[in-house]
C-alpha positions as CSV (number, residue, x, y, z in Angstrom):
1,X,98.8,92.2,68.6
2,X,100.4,95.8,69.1
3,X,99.4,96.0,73.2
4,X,100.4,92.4,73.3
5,X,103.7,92.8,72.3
6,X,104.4,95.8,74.6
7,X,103.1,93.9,77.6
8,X,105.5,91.2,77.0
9,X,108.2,93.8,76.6
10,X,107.7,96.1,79.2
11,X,107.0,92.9,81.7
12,X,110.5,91.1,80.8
13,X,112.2,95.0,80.6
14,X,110.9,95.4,84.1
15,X,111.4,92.0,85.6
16,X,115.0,91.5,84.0
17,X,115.5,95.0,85.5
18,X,114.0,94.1,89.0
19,X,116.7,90.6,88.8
20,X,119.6,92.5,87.8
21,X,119.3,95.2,90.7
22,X,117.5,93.6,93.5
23,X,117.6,89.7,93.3
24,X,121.2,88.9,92.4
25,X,123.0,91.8,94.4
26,X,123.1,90.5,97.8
27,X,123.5,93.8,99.8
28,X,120.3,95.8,97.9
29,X,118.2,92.4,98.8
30,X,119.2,92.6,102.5
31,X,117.9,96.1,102.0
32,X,114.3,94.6,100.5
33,X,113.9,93.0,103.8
34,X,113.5,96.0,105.4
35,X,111.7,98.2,102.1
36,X,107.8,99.0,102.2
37,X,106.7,96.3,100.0
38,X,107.6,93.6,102.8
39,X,106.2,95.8,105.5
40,X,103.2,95.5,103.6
41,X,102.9,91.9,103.4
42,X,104.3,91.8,107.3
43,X,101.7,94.5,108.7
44,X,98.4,93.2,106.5
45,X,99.4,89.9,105.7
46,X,101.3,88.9,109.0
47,X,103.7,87.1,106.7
48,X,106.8,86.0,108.3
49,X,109.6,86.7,106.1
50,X,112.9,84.8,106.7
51,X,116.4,84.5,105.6
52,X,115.6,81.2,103.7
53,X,112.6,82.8,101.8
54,X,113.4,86.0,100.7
55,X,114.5,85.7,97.5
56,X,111.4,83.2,96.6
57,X,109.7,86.5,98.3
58,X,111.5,89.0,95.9
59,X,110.7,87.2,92.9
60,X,106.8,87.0,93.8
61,X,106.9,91.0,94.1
62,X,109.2,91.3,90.7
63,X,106.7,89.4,89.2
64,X,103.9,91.2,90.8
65,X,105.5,94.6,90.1
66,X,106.3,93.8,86.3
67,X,102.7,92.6,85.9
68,X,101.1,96.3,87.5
69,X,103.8,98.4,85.2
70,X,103.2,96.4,82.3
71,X,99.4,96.3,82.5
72,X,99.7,100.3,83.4
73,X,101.9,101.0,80.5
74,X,99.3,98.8,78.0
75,X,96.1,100.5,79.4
76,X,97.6,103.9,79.4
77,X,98.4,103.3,75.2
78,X,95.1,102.7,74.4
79,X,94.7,106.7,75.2
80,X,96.1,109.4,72.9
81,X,95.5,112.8,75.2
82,X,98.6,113.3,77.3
83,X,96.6,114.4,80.9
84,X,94.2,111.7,80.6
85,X,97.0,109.0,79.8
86,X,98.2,110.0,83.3
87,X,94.5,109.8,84.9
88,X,93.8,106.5,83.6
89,X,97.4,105.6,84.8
90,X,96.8,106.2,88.8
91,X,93.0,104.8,87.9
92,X,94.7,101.6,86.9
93,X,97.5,101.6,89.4
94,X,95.9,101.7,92.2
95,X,93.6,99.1,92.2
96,X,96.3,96.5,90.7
97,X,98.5,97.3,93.3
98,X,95.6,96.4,95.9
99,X,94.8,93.1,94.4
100,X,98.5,92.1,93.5
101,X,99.9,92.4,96.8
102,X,97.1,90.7,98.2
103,X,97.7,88.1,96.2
104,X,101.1,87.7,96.9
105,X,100.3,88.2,100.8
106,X,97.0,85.4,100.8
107,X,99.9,83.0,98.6
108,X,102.7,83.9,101.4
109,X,100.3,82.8,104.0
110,X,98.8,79.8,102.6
111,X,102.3,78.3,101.9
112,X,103.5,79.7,105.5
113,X,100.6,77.3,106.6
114,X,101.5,74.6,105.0
């Protein structure tokens, strides 16, 4: 129940976070078009983002990047030792940032099919 409830905090922490800074400020998300997240899905994907879908876009990779940090954060409490908290950490992050983003990228380019 403990690694439950710091999931669902650190996810809604992270997200709210991600809304508040990226999402509702108008300038920072005309800055997202051009950050590495959307190269990503541009380069590997070949995801056309547009004016009209960018914030649907932006909320896919809040939600994406509040999943990875939260899982990260709930995986790395299951260890006590400080150096292998931070091992586990990259082991976990990695890999979840592989299959998120592809994810979001095989999502994008379904719906940019449809």
């Amino acid at each position: 129940m403990k690694f439950i409830i710091i999931f669902l905090t650190v996810f809604v922490v992270v997200y709210l976070a991600y809304l508040i800074t990226v999402i509702l400020n108008k300038k920072k998300l005309l800055k997202f078009k051009k950050s590495n997240q959307i190269l990503l899905l541009v380069k590997k994907y070949d995801v056309k983002i547009t004016d009209a879908n960018v914030k649907e876009v932006a909320h896919l990779i809040a939600f994406s990047n509040s999943f990875i940090i939260a899982t990260a954060v709930t995986v790395v409490e299951l260890v006590s030792n400080f150096v292998l908290k931070i091992l586990i950490a990259f082991i976990v992050i990695v890999p979840l940032i592989l299959i998120m983003y592809s994810l979001v990228g095989k999502y994008l380019k379904k719906k940019e099919c449809k």
